[in-house]
Structure formats: C-alpha cells, structure tokens
N, C-alpha and C positions, 0 to 999 in steps of 0.2 A: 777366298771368297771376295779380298778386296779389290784381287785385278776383275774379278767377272762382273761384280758391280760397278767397276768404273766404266768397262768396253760396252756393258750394256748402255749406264748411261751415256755414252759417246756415242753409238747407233742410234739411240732415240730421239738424242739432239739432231744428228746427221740427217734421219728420215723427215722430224719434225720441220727442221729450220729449211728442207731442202722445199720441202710441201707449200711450206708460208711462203717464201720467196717466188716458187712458181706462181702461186695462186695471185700476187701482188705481182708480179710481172705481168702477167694473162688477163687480168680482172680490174685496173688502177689504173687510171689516166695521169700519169706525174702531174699534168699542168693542173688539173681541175681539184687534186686529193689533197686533206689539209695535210698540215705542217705531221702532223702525229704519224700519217701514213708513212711519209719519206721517213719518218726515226726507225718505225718499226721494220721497215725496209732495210735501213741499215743492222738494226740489230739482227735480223733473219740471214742476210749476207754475211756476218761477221759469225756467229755462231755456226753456221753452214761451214766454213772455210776453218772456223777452228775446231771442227769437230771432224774435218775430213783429214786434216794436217797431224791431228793429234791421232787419228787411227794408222796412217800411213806411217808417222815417224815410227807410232812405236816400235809396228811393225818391222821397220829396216833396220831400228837398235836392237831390236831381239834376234832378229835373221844376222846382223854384224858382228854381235857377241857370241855368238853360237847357243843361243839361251841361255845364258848366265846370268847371275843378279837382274831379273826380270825388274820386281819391284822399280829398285834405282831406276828405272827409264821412265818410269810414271810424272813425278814434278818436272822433271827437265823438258820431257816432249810436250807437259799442256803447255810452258812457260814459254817454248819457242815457237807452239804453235798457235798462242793466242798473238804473240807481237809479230806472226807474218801476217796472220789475218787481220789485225788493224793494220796494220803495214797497208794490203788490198785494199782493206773496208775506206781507211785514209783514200788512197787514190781514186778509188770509186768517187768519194766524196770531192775530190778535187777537182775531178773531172766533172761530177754538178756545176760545183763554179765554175765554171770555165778557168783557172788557174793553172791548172796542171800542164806542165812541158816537161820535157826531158830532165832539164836542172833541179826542178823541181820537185818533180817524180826522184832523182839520185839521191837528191837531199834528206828525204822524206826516209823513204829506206835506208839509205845511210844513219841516220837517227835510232832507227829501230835495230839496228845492227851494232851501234856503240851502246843502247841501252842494253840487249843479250853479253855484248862482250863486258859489262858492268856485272853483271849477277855472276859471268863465270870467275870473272876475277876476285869478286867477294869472295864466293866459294872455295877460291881457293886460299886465299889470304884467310881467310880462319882455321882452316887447316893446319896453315904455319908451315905450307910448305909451298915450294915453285913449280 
C-alpha cells in the first residue's frame, strides 16, 4: 500500500509541477514578474525534475534487480533524485545570473556527486562493513 501511495504521489507532483511550470513559462514575462514568481518557478522546475528522476530510477532499480527487495529502492532513488534536480534546478539558476560556464557548471555537479558519494559511504560505515 506504501509503494502505490508513494508512485501515486510522485505522478501527481510530476502532472502538477509539469502544468505550473508550463503555465509560468506561456503566461510570465521574467523581466516584468516579481521576485516570488521566479522562486516559484524554481520550485515547479525542481519538483518536476525530481519527480520525473524519482519515477524513472525506480523503475530501472526494479527492472535491474529483477524485482527484488522493491521497497529498499524507495529512499535511495528520491535521495538521488532530488540532488540531480537541484543539481539542474542550480544551473538553471546560474544561468539566471549570467555565471555559469563550463567550470562552473563541473563544479556545481561535482558537488552534488561528492554529497551522494557522502550518504553511500555513511551507509555503509554503519553497517560495519566495506
């Protein structure tokens, strides 16, 4: 009952966030919309990305496993699929500023890639094993 509640709410978010961001794409002039519009832009973009990341991982953990320990894919895929969609959501935003280049954009995901390699290494260090 608790995977179908979760997949549901992961579709809902997916449908929702993908509808606001259209709608604020199509409908908002960036230069002219205040400060609140661009947040909620970002939050629409970042929820959109981690809701389409978190459906797709699952799916290829379940399809890789041969359906096995279903469950177990559940924390791991939202956790890596919310730090790719800040990961995006970051560059989008950097690209606002004008800041973002190549080095920058590496850096940025590189970051987010030694913060994932953080949590598996906890993971496993509690474990007590290598």
């Amino acid at each position: 009952m608790i995977l179908r509640l979760y997949l549901f709410s992961l579709y809902a978010t997916l449908i929702l966030s993908a509808g606001l961001a259209a709608f604020i794409i199509f409908n908002v002039n960036p230069l002219e919309s205040p400060f609140w519009m661009l947040i909620l832009f970002y939050v629409a973009v970042f929820l959109l990305f981690a809701s389409f990341f978190s459906i797709i991982f699952f799916y290829l953990k379940i399809w890789a496993t041969n359906r096995e320990v279903i469950f177990a894919h559940l924390l791991p895929t939202l956790r890596q699929s919310l730090l790719m969609s800040l990961a995006i959501t970051g560059l989008f935003f950097f690209q606002q500023l004008r800041v973002l280049n190549w080095w920058v954009g590496i850096l940025f995901v590189l970051a987010m890639a030694m913060i994932e390699l953080f949590f598996r290494s906890k993971k496993i260090n509690q474990r007590g094993t290598l």
